[in-house]
Biotite code that builds the C-alpha atoms (Angstrom):
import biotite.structure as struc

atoms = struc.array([
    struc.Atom([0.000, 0.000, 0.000], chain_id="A", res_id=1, res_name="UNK", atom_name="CA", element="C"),
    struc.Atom([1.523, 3.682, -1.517], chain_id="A", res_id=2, res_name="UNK", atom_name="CA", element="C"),
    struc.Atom([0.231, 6.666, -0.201], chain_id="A", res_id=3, res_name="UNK", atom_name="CA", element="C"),
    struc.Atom([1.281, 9.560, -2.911], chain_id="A", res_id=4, res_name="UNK", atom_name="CA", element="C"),
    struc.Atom([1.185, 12.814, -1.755], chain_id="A", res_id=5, res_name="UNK", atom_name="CA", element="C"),
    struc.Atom([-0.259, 15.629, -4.354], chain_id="A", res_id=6, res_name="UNK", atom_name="CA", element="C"),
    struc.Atom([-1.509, 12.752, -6.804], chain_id="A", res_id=7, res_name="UNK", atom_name="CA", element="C"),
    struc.Atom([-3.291, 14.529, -9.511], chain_id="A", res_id=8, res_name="UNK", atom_name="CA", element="C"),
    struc.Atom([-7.053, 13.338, -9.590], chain_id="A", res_id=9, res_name="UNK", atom_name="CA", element="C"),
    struc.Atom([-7.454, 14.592, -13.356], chain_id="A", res_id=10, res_name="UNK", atom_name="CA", element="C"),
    struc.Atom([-8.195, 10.686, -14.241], chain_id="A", res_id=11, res_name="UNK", atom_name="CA", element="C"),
    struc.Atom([-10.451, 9.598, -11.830], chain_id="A", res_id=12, res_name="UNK", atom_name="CA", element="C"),
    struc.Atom([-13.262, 12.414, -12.199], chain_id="A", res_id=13, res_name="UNK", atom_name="CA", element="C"),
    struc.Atom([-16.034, 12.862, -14.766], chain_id="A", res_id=14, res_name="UNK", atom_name="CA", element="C"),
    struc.Atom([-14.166, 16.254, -16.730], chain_id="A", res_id=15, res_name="UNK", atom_name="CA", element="C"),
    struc.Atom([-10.400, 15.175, -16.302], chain_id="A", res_id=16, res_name="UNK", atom_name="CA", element="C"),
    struc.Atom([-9.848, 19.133, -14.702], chain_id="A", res_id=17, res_name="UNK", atom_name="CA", element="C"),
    struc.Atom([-7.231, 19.658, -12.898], chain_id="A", res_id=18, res_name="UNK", atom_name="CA", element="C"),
    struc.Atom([-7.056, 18.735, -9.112], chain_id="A", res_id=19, res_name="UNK", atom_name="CA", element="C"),
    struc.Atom([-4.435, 16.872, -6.669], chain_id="A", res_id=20, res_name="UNK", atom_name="CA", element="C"),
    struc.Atom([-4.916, 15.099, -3.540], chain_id="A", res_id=21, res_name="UNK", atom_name="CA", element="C"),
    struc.Atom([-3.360, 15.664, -0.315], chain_id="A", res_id=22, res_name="UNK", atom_name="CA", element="C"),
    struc.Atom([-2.860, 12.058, 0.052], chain_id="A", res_id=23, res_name="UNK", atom_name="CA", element="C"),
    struc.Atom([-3.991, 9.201, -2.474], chain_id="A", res_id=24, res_name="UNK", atom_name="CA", element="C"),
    struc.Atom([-4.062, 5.584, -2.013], chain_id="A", res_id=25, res_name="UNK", atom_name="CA", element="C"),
    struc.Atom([-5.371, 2.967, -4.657], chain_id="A", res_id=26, res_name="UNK", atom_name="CA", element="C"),
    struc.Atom([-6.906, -0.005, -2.970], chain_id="A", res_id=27, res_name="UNK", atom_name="CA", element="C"),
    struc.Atom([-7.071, -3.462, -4.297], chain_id="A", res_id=28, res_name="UNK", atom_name="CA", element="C"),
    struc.Atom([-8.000, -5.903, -1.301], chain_id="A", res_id=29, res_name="UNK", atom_name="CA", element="C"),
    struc.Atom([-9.840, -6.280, 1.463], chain_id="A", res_id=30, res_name="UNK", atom_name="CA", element="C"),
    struc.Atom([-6.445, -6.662, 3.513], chain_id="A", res_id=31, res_name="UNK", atom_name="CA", element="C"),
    struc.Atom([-5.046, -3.327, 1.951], chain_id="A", res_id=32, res_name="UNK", atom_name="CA", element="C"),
    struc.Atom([-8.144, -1.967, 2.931], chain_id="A", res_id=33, res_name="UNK", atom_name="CA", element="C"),
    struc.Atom([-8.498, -3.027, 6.511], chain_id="A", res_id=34, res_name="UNK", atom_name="CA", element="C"),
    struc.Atom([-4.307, -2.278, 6.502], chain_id="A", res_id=35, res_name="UNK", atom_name="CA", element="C"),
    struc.Atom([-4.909, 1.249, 5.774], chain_id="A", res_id=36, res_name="UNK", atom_name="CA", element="C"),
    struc.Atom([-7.620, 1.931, 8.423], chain_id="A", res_id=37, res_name="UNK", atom_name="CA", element="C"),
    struc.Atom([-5.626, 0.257, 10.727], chain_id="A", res_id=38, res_name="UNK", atom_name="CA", element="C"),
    struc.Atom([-2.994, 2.739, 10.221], chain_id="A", res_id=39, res_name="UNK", atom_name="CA", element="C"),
    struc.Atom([-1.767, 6.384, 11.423], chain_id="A", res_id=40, res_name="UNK", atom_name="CA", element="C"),
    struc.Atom([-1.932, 7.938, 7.907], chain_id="A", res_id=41, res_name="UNK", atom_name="CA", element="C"),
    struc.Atom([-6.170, 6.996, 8.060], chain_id="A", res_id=42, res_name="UNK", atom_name="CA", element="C"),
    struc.Atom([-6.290, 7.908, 11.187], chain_id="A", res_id=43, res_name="UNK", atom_name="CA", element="C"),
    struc.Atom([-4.889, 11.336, 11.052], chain_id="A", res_id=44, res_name="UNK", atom_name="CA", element="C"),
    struc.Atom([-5.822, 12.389, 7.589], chain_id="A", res_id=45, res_name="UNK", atom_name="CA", element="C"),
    struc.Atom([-8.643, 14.303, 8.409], chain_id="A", res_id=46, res_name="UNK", atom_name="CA", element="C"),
    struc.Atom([-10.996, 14.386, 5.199], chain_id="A", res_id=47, res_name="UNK", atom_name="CA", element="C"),
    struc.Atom([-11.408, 11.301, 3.388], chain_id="A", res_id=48, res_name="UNK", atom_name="CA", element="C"),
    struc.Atom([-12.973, 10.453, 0.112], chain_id="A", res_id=49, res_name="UNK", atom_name="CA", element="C"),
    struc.Atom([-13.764, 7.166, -1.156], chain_id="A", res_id=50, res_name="UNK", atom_name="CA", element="C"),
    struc.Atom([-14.011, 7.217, -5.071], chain_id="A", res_id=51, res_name="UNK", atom_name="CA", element="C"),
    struc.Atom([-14.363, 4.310, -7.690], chain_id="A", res_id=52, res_name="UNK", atom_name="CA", element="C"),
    struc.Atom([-14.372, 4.663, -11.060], chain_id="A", res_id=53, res_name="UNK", atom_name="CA", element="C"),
    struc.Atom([-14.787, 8.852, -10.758], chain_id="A", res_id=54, res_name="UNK", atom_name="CA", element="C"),
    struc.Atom([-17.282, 8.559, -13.718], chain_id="A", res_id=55, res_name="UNK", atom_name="CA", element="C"),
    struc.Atom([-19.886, 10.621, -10.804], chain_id="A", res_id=56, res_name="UNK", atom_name="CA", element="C"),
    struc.Atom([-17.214, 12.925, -9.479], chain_id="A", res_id=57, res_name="UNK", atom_name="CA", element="C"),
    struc.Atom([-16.029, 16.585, -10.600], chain_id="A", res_id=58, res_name="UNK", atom_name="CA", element="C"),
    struc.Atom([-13.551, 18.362, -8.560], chain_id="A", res_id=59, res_name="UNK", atom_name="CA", element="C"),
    struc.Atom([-13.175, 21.852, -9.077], chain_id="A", res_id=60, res_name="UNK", atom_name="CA", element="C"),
    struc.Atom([-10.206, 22.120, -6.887], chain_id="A", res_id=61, res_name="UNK", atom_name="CA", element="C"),
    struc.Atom([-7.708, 20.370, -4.567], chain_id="A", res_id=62, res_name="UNK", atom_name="CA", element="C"),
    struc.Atom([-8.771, 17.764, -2.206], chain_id="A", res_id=63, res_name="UNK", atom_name="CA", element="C"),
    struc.Atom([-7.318, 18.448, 1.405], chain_id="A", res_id=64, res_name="UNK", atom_name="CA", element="C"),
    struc.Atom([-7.670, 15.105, 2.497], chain_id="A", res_id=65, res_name="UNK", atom_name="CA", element="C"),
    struc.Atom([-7.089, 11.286, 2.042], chain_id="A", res_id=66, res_name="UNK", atom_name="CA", element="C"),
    struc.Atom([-8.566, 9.805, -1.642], chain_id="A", res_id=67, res_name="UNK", atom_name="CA", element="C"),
    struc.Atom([-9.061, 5.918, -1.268], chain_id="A", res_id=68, res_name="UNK", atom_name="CA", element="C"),
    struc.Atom([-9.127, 4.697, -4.972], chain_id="A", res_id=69, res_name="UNK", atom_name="CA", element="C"),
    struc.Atom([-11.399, 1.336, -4.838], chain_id="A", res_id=70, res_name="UNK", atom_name="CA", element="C"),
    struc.Atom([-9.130, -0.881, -7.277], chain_id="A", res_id=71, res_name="UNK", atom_name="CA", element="C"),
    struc.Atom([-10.957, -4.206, -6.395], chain_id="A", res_id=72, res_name="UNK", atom_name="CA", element="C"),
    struc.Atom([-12.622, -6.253, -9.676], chain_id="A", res_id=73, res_name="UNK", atom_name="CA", element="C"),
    struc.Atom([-16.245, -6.741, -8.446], chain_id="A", res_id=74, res_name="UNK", atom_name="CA", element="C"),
    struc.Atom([-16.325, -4.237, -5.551], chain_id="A", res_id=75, res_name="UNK", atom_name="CA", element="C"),
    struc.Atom([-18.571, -1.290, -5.448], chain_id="A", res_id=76, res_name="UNK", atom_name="CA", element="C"),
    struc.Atom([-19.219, 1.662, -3.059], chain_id="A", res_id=77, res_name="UNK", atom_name="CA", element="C"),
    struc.Atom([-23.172, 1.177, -2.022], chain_id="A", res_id=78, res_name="UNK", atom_name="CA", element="C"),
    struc.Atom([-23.712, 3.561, 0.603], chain_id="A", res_id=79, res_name="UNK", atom_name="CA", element="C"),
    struc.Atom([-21.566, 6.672, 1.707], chain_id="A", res_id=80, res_name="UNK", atom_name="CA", element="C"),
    struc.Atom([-21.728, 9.884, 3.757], chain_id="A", res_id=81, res_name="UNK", atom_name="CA", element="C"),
    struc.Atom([-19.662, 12.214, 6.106], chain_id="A", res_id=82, res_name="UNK", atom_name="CA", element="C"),
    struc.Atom([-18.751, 9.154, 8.382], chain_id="A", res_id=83, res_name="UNK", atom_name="CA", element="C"),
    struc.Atom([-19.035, 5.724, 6.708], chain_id="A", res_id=84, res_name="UNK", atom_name="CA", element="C"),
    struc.Atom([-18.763, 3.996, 3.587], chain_id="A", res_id=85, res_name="UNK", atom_name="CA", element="C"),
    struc.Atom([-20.299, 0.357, 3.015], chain_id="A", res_id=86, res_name="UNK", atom_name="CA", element="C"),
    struc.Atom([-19.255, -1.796, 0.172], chain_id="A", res_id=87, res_name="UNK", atom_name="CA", element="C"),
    struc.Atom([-20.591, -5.117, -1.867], chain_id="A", res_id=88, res_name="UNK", atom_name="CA", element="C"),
    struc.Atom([-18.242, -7.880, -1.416], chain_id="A", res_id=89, res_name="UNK", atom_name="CA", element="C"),
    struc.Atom([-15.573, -8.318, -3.860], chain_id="A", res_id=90, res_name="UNK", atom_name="CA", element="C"),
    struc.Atom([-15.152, -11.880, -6.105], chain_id="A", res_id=91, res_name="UNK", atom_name="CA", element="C"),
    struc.Atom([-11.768, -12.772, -3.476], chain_id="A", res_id=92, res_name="UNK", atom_name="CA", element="C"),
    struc.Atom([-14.590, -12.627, -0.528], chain_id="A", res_id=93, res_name="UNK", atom_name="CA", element="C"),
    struc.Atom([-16.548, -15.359, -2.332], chain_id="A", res_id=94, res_name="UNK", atom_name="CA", element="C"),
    struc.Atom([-19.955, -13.223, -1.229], chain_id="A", res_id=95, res_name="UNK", atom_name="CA", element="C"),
    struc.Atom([-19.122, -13.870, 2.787], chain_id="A", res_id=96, res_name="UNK", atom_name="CA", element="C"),
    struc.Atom([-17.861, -10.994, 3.867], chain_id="A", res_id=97, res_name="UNK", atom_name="CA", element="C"),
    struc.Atom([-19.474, -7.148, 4.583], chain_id="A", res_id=98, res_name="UNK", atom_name="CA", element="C"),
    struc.Atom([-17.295, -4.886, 5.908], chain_id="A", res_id=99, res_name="UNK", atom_name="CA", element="C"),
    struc.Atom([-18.239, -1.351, 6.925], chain_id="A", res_id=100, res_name="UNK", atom_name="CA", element="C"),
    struc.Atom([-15.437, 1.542, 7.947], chain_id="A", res_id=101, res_name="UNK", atom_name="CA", element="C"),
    struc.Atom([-16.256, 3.761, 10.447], chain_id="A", res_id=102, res_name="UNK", atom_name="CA", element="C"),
    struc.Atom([-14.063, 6.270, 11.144], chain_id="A", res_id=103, res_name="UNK", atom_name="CA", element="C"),
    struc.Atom([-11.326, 3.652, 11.458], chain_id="A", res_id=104, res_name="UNK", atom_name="CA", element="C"),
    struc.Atom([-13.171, 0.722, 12.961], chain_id="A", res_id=105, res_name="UNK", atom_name="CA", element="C"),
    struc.Atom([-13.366, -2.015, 10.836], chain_id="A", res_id=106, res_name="UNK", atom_name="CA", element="C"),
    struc.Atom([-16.661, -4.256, 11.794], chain_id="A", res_id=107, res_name="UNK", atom_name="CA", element="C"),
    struc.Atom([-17.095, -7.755, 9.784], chain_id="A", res_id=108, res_name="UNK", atom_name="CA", element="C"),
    struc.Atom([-20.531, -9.287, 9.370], chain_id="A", res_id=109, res_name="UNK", atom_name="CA", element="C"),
])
């Protein structure tokens, strides 16, 4: 797991315009997933956006915060807001496993 610092967003949102993040991670497991919350960067980040695809997003400036690019085949943001983000199950999960992050707290259903 890479966090880049001042990663340009210009490919993952709907316009390509220019934008950076503070802090950018791509994410392709469930274990570099729960690794990341699990760690000081998450934790201390302050805002955090969860993004897949960026085919719904346009930013019109920098993001101050933590982007978490969702690089898992089969894995989709369902639900998000200010404090959570809950995702389908990715193909490596076999369908088992729901995981929900809250604010650094992973919880596994």
């Amino acid at each position: 797991m890479d966090i880049v610092k001042n990663h340009p967003l210009q490919k993952h949102n709907t316009f390509g315009l220019e934008a950076h993040a503070k802090q950018f991670v791509r994410l392709n497991s469930t274990k570099s997933i729960i690794e990341l919350i699990k760690s000081p960067v998450f934790q201390q980040s302050g805002q955090k956006l969860v993004i897949g695809d960026g085919s719904n997003i346009l930013f019109t400036g920098d993001f101050e915060g933590l982007v978490m690019k969702i690089d898992i085949p089969g894995i989709h943001v369902v639900k998000e807001d200010k404090n959570t983000f809950l995702s389908k199950p990715a193909p490596e999960s076999n369908g088992t496993i729901w995981w929900k992050a809250v604010l650094g707290q992973i919880l596994v259903a």
